[in-house]
N, C-alpha and C positions, 0 to 999 in steps of 0.2 A: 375140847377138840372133837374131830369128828373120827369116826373110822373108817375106812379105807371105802371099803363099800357106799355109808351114806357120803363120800365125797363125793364117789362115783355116782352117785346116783343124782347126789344135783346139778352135777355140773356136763353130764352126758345132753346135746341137744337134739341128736337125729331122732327122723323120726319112727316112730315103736320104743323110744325111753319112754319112760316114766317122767322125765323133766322136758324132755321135746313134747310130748303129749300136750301137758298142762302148758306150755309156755303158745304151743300154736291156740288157744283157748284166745287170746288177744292178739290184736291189730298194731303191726310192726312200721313205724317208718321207716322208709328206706331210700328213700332220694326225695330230692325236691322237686318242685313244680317247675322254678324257670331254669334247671337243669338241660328241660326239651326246650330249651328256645333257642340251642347250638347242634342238639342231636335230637334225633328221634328213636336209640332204643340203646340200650344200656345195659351191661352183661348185671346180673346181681347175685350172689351168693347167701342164701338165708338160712338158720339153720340147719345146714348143713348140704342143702340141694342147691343146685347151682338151675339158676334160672335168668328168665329175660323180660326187663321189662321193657314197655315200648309206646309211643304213641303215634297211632296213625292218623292217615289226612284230614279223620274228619275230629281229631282233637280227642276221640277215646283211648284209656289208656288200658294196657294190660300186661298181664304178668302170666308166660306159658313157661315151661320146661324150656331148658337151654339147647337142647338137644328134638331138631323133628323127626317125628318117627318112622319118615319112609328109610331113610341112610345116616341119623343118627348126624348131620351136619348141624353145623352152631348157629342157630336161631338168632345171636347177637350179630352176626352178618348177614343178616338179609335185610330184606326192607322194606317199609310200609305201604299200602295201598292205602284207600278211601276207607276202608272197613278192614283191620287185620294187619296181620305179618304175613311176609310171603319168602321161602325159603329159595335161598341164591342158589341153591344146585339143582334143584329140578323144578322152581317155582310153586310146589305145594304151599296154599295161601291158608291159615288158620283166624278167627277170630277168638276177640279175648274169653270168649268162654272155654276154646279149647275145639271149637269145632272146623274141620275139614270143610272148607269153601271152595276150592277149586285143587284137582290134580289135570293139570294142562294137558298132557300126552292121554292119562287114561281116559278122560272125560270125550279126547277126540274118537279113541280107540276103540273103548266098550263102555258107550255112555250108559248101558241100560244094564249093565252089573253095579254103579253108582256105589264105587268102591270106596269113594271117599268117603259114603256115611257110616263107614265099617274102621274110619281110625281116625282117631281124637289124638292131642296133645296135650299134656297135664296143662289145667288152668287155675288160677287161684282169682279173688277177688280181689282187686284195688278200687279203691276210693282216694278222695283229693281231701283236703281240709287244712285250711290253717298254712296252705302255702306247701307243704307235706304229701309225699305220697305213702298211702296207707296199705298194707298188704297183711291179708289174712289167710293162714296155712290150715286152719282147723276145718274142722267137723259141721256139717248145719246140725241147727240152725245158727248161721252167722249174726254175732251180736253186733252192736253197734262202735263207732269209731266214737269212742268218747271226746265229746264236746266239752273239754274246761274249758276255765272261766275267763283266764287268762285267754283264751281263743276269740271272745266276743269283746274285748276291753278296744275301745276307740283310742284316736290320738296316739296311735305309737309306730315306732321303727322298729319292726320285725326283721332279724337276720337270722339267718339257718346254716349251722356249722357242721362239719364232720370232720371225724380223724378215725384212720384206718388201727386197731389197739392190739399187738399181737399177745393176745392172752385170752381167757375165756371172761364168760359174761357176768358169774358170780363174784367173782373180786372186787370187780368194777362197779359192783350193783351194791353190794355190804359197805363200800364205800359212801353211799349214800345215808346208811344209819349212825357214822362214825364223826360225832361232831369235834373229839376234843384231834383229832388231826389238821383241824385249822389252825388249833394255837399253834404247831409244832409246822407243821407243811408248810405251813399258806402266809405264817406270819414270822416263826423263827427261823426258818430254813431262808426266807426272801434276804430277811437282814444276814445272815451272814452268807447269802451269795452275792452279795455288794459289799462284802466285808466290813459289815457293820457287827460292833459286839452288844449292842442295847440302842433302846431299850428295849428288854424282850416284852410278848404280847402278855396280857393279864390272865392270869389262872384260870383254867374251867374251877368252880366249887362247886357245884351240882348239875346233876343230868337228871332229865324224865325223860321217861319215853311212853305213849301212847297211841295204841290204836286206833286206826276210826275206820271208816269203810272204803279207803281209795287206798290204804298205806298206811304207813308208822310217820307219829311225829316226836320228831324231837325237840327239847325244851332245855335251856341251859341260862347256868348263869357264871358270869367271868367277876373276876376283882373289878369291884367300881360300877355295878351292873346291882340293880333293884330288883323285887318280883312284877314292878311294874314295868319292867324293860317285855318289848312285844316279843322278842329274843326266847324271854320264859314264859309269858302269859299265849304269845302264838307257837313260835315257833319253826322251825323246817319240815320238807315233808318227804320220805321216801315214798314215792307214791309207787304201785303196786302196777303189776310184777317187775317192773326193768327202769325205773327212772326216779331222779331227784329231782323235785321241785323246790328251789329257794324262794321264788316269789315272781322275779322276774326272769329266769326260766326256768327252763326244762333241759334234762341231759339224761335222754335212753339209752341204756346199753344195749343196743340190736345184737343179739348170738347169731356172729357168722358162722360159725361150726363152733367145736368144741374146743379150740385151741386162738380164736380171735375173734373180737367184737367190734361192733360199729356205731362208732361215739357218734351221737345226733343231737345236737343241740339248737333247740329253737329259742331264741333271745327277743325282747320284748324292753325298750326306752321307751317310755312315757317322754313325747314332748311337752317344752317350758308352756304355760297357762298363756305366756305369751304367744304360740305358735297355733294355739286350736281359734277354727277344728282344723285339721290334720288329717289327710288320707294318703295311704300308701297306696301307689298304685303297682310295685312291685317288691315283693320278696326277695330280695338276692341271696345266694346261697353260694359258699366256699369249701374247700378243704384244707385243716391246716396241715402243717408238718409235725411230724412225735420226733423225728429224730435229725441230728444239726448233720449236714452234708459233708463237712470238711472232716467231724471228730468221728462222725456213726453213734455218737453219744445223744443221748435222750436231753429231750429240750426239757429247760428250767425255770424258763422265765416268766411262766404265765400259768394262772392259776390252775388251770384244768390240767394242763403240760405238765405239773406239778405231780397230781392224780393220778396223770398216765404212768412216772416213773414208778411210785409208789405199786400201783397195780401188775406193769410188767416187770417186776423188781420181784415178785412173787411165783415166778417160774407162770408157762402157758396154761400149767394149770394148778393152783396152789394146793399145794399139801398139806392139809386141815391136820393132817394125823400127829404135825409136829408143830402144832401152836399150843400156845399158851397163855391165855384168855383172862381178863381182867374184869374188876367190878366197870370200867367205862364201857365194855362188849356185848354191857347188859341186852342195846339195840341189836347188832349181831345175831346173838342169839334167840331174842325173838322172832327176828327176818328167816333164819332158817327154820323154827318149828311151827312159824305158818304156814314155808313150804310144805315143808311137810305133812300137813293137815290140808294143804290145798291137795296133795297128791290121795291122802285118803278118800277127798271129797268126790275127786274127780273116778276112784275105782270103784264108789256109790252111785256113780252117773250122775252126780250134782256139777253146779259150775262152781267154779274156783272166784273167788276172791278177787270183786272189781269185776267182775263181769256185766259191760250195761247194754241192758236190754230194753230198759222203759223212755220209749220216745220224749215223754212229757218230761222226767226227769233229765233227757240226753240234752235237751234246751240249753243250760246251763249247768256244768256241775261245779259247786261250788268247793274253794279249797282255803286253806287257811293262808293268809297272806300276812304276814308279820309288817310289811313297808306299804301297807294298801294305799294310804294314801296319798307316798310318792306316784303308783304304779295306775289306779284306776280310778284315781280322783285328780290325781297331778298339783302341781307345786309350781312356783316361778323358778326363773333360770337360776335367780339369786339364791334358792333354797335348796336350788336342786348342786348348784356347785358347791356348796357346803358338806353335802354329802358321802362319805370317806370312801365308797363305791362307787354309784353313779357318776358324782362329779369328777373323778378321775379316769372316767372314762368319756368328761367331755372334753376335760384339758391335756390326755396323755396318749388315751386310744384304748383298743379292745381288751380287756386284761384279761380275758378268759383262755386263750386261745393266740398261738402267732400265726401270723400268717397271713393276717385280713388284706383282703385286694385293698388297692388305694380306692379304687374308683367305690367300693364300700364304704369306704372311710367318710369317703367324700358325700355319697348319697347321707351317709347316718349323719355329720354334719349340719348340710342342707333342710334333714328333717330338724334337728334341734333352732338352727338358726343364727350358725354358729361359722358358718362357710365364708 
């Protein structure tokens, strides 16, 4: 267990923590790309500051303070020029660096006091990538938007999820080093919410867990399972600092504040060998539902949905001081004392863990893929319906998450071949 204090201390995100510090160190997604292709600017709340992001006419985007500084009005209702944001109550026009373009009235009044170059609005930097929009809250020098591998892999049907999670980001984030929760969440909890009594899933009998330089990997092995299953020889990957990687995706915990986070999942189908090459020429991007409209009860049905109970089933912000911690939490426990070694690092003015800076490296970074050659070598339709995941997700629909638009359903279809 932890004590009251180090609970507090990892789970505090504003910023001047000690875990807001370290955690603005890395580049956050926080909305997608074809988001703006209904609106052009969108309120966002990021650890802990509330802010706006937005794209103007000429397709740059940016992320200022929620709030403009002349009268403190909501930056989320104004609206785009050619270059900028421009605020609905007295037209102050800001660009994405944060800089005063135009104050209308004073510019006519006393152009030669040039009062505008005397007030800025907070800005941060965004980047695009991967379909993703990227936001960095840290310190320069700004490092780079890490480029995995999965980012460069051809032939696939890229979908981008969210769910709004009311809890904090470290529940949600330990969840990623806790493999024997699948046998019990993902696979005996499905059967008897169909009211099914067996047969239940096969035993974990061994855990590894191992560091490497993006994250912890875990390595496991079930009843019926070899050392040659890729399960144990690869494995999963908590990649570092807020996200799981199974292989074919990603699922970040973005820290909305300290009490709710923002599940971002980017998803990656490999089309049948029959359908390459294959280009997407759009990303679509959803939000699901956490909770059922009629009961107020937390949805059940789908795998991540699963995750979410689990996590907000732990109060908004879990009370470490009253667990009770097994030899399987061996992962757990590692995940918290490289925080905390990353927090050391960080009060030596070193960078924290997974910080990429090296262009030549950022090309590709590679990560351990357990199903590579479903994912970036690809399979026939026949091989690929075989598969106790994928193919159930060509014959049944999106198991991760409810909620998917039809007209989703239907593009991911189309790209399979299957429409």
């Amino acid at each position: 267990m932890l004590d009251e204090s180090k609970n507090q201390l990892l789970t505090q995100v504003g910023r001047g923590t000690p875990m807001g510090e370290l955690l603005r160190r890395y580049w956050m997604p926080i909305a997608a790309v074809t988001e703006f292709d209904s609106q052009a600017i969108k309120p966002v709340r990021l650890m802990g500051e509330d802010l706006t992001l937005y794209k103007d006419l000429s397709g740059t985007f940016g992320l200022v303070d929620r709030h403009c500084p002349h009268r403190r009005a909501d930056l989320s209702y104004g609206f785009v020029e050619e270059c900028g944001l421009r605020c609905n109550y007295h037209g102050w026009l800001f660009n994405e660096q944060g800089r005063c373009m135009e104050q209308p009235f004073e510019d006519m009044s006393a152009p030669e006091a040039r009062f505008r170059d005397k007030v800025r609005v907070r800005a941060y930097p965004v980047e695009v990538k991967a379909g993703l929009i990227w936001a960095y809250l840290g310190p320069q020098p700004v490092p780079l938007v890490p480029n995995w591998e999965p980012f460069t892999w051809k032939n696939g049907f890229v979908q981008i999820v969210f769910a709004d999670i009311p809890c904090n980001w470290l529940q949600c984030q330990e969840n990623s080093i806790d493999p024997v929760h699948f046998e019990w969440m993902h696979m005996n909890w499905s059967l008897r919410l169909r009211d099914e009594f067996g047969p239940y899933s096969p035993r974990h009998l061994r855990l590894e867990f191992d560091e490497f330089e993006y994250g912890i990997a875990y390595r496991r092995i079930r009843e019926g399972m070899s050392e040659s299953d890729p399960l144990w020889k690869v494995g999963r990957v908590c990649l570092w600092p807020n996200a799981l990687f199974p292989g074919d995706h990603f699922e970040w915990r973005v820290p909305v504040d300290d009490e709710n986070t923002l599940s971002v999942t980017w998803a990656f189908s490999r089309v049948p060998k029959e359908r390459e090459p294959y280009v997407q020429e759009r990303i679509p991007a959803w939000h699901g539902p956490v909770s059922e409209t009629d009961t107020g009860r937390w949805v059940t049905s789908h795998i991540m949905n699963q995750d979410f109970v689990a996590w907000v089933g732990q109060g908004r912000i879990a009370d470490r001081t009253q667990e009770h911690l097994g030899t399987s939490d061996r992962g757990v426990l590692m995940l918290r004392k490289r925080f905390f070694a990353d927090l050391d690092a960080l009060a030596r003015g070193e960078d924290p863990k997974a910080v990429i800076r090296d262009p030549v490296l950022n090309r590709c970074i590679p990560l351990p893929v357990a199903e590579r050659r479903y994912l970036a070598e690809g399979v026939s339709r026949d091989e690929l319906l075989r598969h106790p995941l994928l193919g159930r997700q060509l014959t049944e629909g999106y198991p991760f998450q409810l909620g998917q638009p039809e007209e989703v359903r239907k593009a991911y279809l189309e790209a399979m071949g299957t429409a």
